[in-house]
C-alpha positions in Angstrom: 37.9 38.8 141.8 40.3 35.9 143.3 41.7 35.6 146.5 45.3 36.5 145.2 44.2 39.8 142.9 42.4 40.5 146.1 45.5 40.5 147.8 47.6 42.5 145.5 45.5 45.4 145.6 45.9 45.4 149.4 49.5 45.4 149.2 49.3 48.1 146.9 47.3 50.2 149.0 49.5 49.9 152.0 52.5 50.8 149.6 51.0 54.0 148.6 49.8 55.1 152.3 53.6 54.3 153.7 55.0 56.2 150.4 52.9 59.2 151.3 53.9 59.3 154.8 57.3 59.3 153.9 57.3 62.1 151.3 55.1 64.2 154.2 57.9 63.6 156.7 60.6 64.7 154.5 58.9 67.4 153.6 58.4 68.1 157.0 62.2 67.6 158.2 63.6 69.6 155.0 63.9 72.8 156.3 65.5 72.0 159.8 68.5 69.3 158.3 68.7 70.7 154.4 71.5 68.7 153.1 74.7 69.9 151.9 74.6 68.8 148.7 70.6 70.8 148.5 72.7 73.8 148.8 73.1 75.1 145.0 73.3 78.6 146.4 76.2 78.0 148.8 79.1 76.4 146.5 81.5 73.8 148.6 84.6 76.1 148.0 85.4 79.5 149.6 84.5 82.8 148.1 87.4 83.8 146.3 88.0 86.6 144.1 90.5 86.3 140.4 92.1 89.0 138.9 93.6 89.9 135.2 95.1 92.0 133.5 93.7 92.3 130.0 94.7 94.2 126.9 93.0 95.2 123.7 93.8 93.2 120.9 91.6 95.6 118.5 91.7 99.7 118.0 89.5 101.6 116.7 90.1 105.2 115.8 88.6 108.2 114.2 89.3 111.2 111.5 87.1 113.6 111.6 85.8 115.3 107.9 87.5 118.0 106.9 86.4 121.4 108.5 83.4 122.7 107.0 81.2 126.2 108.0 77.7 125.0 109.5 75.6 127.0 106.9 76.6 126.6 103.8 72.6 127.7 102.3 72.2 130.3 99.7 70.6 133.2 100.9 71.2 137.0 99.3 73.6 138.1 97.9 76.2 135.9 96.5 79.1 138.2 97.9 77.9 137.8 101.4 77.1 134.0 101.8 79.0 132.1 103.9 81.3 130.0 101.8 83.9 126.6 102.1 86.0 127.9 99.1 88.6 125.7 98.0 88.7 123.6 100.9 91.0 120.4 100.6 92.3 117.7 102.7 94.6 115.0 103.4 95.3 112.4 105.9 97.9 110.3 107.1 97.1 106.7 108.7 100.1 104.9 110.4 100.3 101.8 112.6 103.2 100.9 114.7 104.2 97.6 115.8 103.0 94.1 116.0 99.7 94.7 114.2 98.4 92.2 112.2 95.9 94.2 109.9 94.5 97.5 109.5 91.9 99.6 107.4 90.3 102.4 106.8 86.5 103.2 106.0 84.0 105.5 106.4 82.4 105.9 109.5 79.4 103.3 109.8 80.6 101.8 107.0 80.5 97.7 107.0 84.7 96.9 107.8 84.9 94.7 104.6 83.8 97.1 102.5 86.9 99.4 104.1 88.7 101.2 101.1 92.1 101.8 102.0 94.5 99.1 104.0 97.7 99.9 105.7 100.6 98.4 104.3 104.3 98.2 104.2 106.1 97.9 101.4 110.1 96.8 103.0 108.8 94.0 105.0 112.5 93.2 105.9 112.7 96.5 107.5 113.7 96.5 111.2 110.7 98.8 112.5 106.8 97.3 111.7 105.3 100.2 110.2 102.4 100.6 107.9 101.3 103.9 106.4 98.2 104.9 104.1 97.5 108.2 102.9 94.0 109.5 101.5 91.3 112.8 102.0 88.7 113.0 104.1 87.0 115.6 102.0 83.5 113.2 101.8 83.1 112.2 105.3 84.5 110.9 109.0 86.7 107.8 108.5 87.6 104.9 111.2 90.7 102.9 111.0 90.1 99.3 112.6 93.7 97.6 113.8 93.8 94.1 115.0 97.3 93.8 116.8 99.1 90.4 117.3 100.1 91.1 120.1 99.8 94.3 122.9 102.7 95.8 123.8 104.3 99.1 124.5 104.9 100.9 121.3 102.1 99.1 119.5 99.2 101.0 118.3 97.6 103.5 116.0 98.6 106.9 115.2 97.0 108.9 112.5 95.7 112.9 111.3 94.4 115.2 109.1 94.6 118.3 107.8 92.4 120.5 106.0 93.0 123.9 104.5 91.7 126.2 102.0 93.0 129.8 99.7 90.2 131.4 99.7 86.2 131.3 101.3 85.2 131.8 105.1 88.0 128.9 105.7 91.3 130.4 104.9 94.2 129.0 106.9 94.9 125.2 107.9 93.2 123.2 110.5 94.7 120.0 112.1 93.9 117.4 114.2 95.3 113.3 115.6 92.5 110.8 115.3 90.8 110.4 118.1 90.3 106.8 120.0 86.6 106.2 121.0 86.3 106.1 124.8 83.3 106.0 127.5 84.0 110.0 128.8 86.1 112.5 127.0 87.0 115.9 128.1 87.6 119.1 125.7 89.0 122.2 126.2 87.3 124.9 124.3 87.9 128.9 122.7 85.3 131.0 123.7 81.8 131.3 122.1 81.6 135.2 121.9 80.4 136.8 118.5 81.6 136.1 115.4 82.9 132.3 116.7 81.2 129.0 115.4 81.4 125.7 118.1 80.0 122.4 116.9 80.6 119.2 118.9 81.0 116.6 117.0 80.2 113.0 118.5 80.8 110.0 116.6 79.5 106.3 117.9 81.6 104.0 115.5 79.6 100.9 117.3 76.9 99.0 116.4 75.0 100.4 118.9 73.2 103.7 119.5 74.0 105.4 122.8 73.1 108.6 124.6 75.3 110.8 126.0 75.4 113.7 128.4 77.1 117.0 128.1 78.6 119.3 130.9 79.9 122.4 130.4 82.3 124.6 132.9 82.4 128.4 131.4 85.0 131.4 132.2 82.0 133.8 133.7 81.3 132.0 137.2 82.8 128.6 138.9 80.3 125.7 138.3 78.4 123.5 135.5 76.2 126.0 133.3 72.9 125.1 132.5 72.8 124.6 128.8 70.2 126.6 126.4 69.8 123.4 124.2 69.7 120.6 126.6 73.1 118.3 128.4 71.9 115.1 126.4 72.5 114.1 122.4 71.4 110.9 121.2 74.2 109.3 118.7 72.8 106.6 116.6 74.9 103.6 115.8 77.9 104.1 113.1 76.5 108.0 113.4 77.3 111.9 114.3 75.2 114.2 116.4 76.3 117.9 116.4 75.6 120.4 119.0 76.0 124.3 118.8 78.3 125.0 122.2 77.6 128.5 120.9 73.9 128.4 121.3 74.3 126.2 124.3 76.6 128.3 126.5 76.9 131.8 124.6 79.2 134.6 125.7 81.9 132.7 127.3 85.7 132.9 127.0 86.1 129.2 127.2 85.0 126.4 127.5 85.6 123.1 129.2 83.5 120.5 128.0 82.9 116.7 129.2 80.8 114.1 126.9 80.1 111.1 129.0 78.5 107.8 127.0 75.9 105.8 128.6 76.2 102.9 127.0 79.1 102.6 124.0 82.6 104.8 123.6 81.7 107.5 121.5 84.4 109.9 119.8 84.5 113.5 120.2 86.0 116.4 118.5 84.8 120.4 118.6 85.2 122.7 115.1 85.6 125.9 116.0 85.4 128.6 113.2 86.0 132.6 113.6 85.0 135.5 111.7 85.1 139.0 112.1 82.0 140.1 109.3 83.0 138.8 106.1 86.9 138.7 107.6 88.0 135.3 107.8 89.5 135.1 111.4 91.1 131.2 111.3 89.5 127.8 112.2 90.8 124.4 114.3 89.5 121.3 115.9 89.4 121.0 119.5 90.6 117.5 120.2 90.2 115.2 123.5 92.2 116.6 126.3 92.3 114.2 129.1 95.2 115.2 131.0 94.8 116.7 134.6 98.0 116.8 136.2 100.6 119.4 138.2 102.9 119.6 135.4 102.2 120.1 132.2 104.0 121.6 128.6 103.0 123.0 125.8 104.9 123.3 122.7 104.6 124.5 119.1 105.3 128.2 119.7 106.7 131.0 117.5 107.7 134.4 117.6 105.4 136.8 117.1 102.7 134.4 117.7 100.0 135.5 120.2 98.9 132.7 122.7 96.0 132.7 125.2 95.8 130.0 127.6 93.1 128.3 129.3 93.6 126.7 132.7 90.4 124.3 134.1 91.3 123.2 137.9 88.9 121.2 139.6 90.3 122.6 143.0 92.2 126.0 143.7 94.9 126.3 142.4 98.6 128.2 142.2 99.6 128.3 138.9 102.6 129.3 137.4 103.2 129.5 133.8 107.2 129.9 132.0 108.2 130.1 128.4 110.9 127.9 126.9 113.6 128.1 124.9 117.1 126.4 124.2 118.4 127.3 127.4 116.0 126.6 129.9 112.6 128.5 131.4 111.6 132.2 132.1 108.9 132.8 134.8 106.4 135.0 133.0 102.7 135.0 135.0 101.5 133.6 138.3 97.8 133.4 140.1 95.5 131.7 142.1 92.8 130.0 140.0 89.3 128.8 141.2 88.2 125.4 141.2 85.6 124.8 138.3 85.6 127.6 136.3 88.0 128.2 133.3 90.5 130.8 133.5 92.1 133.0 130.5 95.0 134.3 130.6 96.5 136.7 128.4 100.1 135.8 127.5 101.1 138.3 124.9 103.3 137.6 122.2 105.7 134.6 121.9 109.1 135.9 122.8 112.5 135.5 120.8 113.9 132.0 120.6 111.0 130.7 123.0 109.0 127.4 121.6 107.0 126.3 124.4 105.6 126.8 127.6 105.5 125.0 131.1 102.3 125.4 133.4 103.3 124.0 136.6 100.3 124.0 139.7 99.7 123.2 143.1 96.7 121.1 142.1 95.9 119.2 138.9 95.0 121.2 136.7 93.7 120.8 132.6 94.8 123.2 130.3 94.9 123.9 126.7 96.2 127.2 124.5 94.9 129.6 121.7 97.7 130.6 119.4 96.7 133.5 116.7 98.7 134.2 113.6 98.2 137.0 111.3 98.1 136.9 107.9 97.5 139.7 104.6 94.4 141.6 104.1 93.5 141.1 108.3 93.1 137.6 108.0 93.9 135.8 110.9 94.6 131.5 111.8 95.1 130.0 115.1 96.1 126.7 116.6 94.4 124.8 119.6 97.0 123.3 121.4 96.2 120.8 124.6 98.9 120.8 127.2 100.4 117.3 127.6 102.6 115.3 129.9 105.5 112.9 128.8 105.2 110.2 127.3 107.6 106.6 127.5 107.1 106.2 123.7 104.5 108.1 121.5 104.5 108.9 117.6 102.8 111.3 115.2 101.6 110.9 111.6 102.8 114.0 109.2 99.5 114.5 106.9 100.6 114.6 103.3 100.9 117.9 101.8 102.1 119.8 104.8 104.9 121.5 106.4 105.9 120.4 109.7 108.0 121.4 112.6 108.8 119.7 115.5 108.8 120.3 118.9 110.0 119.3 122.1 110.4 120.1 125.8 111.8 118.5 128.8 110.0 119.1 132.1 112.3 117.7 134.3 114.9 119.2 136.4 118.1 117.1 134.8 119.5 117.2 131.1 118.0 114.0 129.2 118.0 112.4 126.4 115.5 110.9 124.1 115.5 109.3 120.4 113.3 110.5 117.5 112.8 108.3 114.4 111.5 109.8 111.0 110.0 107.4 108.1 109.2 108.2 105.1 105.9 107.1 102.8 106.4 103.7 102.9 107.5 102.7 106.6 111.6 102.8 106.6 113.2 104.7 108.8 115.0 108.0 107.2 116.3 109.1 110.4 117.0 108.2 113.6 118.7 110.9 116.3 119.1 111.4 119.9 118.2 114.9 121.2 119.5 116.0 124.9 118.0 118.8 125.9 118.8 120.8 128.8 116.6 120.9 132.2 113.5 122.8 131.6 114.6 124.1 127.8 112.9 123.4 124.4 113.8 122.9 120.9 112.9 122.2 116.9 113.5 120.9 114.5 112.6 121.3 111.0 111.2 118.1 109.1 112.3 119.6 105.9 115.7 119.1 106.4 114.9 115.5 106.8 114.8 113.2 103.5 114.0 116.3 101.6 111.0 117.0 103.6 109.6 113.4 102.9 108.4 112.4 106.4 105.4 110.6 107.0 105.5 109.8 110.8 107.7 110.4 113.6 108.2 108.8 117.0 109.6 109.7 119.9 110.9 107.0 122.6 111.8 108.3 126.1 113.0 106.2 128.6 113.2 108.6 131.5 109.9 109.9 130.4 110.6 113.5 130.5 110.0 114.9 127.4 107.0 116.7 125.6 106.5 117.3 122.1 104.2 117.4 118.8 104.4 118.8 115.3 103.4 122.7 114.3 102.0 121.7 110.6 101.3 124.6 107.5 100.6 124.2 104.1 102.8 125.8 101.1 99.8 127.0 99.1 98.2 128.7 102.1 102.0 130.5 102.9 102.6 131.2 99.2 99.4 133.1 98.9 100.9 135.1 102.3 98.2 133.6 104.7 98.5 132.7 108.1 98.3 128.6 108.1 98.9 127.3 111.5 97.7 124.5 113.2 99.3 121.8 115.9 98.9 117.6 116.2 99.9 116.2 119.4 101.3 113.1 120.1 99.7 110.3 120.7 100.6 107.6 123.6 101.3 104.0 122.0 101.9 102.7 125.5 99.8 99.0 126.3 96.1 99.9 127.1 95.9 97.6 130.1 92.8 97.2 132.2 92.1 95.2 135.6 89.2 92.5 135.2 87.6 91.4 138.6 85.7 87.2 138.5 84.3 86.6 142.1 83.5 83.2 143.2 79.7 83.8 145.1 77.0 81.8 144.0 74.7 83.4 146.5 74.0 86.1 144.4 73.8 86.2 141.0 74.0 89.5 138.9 
């Protein structure tokens, strides 16, 4: 080796040993002065925190299948089995506003293969809505609306109606489409002999879910421990059904929570009565997600027998008034207790009243049972969920029924609200403003309106006083002298709005 390779490998050597001893007293001095910019965990900034308001921009909403008994196998004697008869339906799909498209499709169903789309035939008209009509006589459907923009009086409202001459089904049975959501709440009849309760829970996504089910009963105050289990698995684009009957027997009523763990999940209760082989009536129970210390109910009728149920979550002083066109007339007070639901007997509807206040010292949930009689002991009833107002709110007329409206004002001054009819294909028919006295209710009869064609109605209310929905029957059902009777409430197109939280911490990451 030469003298200068020689000497390059020394230098080398010396290189490495300083490098060494530099890395090692870095290493060593790291910990005690990290720099600043080392600090990926601590950002430069302050921790700050942005908020926004957001608003969907696509709805989802569900029909339910027409009413159908839960045993429909052959057994015996062909006189005695449990029958459907003639069992039809009809459906009414309506979208208000700035919506950009909507369809309809089965449930689970891929949404370009949807077989029915919204349209509107006068697109000149002043109002933007588009109406469909159809049957749900071969399964749950879901309308999917994509809105151009969210605002208040944009959105979905749709129903069905089912009905039947003849079979274990005589009568009409109603219901509004229900929007998915994370928990719903459902007040229930009673589950005493003779009466059929099947939740139905629907998970439109494309994601299966689990979710749990409490039940409050009319016997004792408290959550009752359920024969059948408190958890139902719903597969993706799916229905589970469980027997409220078999879960929590022998009650008066029910009030009923379904709480999803992981994707909103739509939920609706049949509920069908017999006495032996006498048909007794049928009706969906329908989300009822209203607590509050005021609340109406409308729909009423003379002669019409109503039961109420009243679910407060604290005691409660409760006082309940019918209405008519002249104002309110005190009729039964109590204290409730907290978590249990209580039934009280109201009697018949008396003359000219339409509705009924329910006013409490506590918030309270409540929902009535009204019975109609019919020829030959047959019997329908109505289950009708106490609301509160509503700024602006509509309600699809299924085809092929009857309808009624109703209104009340729960407030203590005369006001004033407007209701616009359209017909089949969008335009407005009618438009009228109804003042109403303080506390007082009135109808009016959608027959009288375009010949009785009337395919939704809305109702805007500035002063937000007023509540209202439609009492629907069916002319084949009334011709053949049978009670028909069933009621769809309104639904609220207010903006969906929801608060959306971004905070600015890098320390910990979730």
């Amino acid at each position: 080796m030469s003298k200068h390779s020689r000497s390059k490998t020394v230098w080398r050597m010396v290189l490495a040993v300083v490098s060494v001893l530099v890395i090692v007293a870095l290493v060593a001095v790291a910990p005690v002065n990290r720099p600043t910019w080392i600090h990926a965990d601590s950002p430069m900034t302050q921790r700050s925190s942005v908020s926004r308001t957001v608003s969907p921009r696509q709805l989802e909403t569900y029909c339910p299948a027409r009413m159908t008994i839960a045993d429909t196998d052959a057994y015996g004697d062909s006189e005695y089995q449990a029958s459907n008869g003639n069992i039809a339906s009809s459906v009414r799909y309506t979208a208000f506003g700035a919506v950009f498209h909507s369809s309809v499709g089965f449930l689970g169903a891929d949404e370009t293969t949807s077989a029915l789309v919204l349209t509107k035939d006068d697109e000149g008209a002043d109002d933007d809505v588009f109406i469909a009509s159809g049957t749900v006589n071969d399964g749950s459907q879901l309308q999917n609306t994509r809105l151009l923009s969210a605002s208040d009086g944009t959105g979905a409202a749709s129903s069905m109606m089912s009905w039947a001459t003849d079979g274990d089904l005589k009568g009409v049975s109603a219901a509004s489409c229900v929007t998915p959501a994370l928990k719903q709440s459902l007040m229930v009849s009673g589950t005493k002999t003779g009466i059929t309760q099947q939740l139905v829970v629907a998970n439109p996504s494309a994601k299966a879910t689990s979710v749990n089910i409490k039940v409050w009963g009319s016997d004792k105050a408290g959550a009752l421990a359920l024969s059948t289990g408190s958890t139902l698995t719903v597969g993706a684009g799916k229905e589970s059904i469980l027997n409220l009957a078999a879960a929590a027997s022998e009650q008066d009523a029910l009030y009923v929570t379904v709480s999803s763990a992981d994707t909103p999940v739509a939920a609706v209760v049949r509920t069908i009565t017999m006495d032996g082989l006498t048909s007794k009536g049928s009706d969906y129970a329908v989300p009822n997600n209203v607590s509050a210390k005021t609340l109406a109910i409308n729909g009423l009728s003379e002669g019409d027998d109503v039961n109420l149920y009243v679910y407060p979550s604290q005691q409660a002083d409760v006082t309940v008034s019918w209405t008519d066109g002249t104002g309110t007339k005190n009729t039964n007070q109590q204290t409730l207790e907290a978590n249990r639901v209580s039934v009280i007997d109201l009697g018949s509807v008396p003359k000219s009243a339409t509705g009924l206040t329910i006013s409490a010292t506590e918030p309270v949930t409540a929902a009535a049972k009204v019975t109609n009689d019919g020829d030959g002991d047959q019997a329908d009833f109505a289950l009708v969920n106490a609301s509160v107002p509503m700024n602006v709110s509509a309600i699809a007329v299924p085809d092929h029924a009857t309808a009624q409206v109703s209104v009340t004002n729960t407030s203590d001054d005369d006001r004033t609200a407007t209701l616009t009819s359209y017909n089949g294909d969008g335009d407005i028919v009618e438009q009228s403003d109804l003042t109403i006295r303080a506390g007082a209710s009135t109808t009016i009869e959608l027959a009288d309106i375009n010949d009785g064609d009337v395919a939704a109605v809305s109702l805007a209310d500035p002063d937000q006083s007023m509540v209202w929905n439609i009492r629907v029957s069916q002319k084949d059902v009334s011709d053949a002298k049978l009670a028909g009777v069933s009621v769809i409430g309104a639904t609220d197109l207010k903006e969906a709005r929801e608060q959306v939280w971004s905070n600015q911490n890098m320390t910990i990451v979730r």
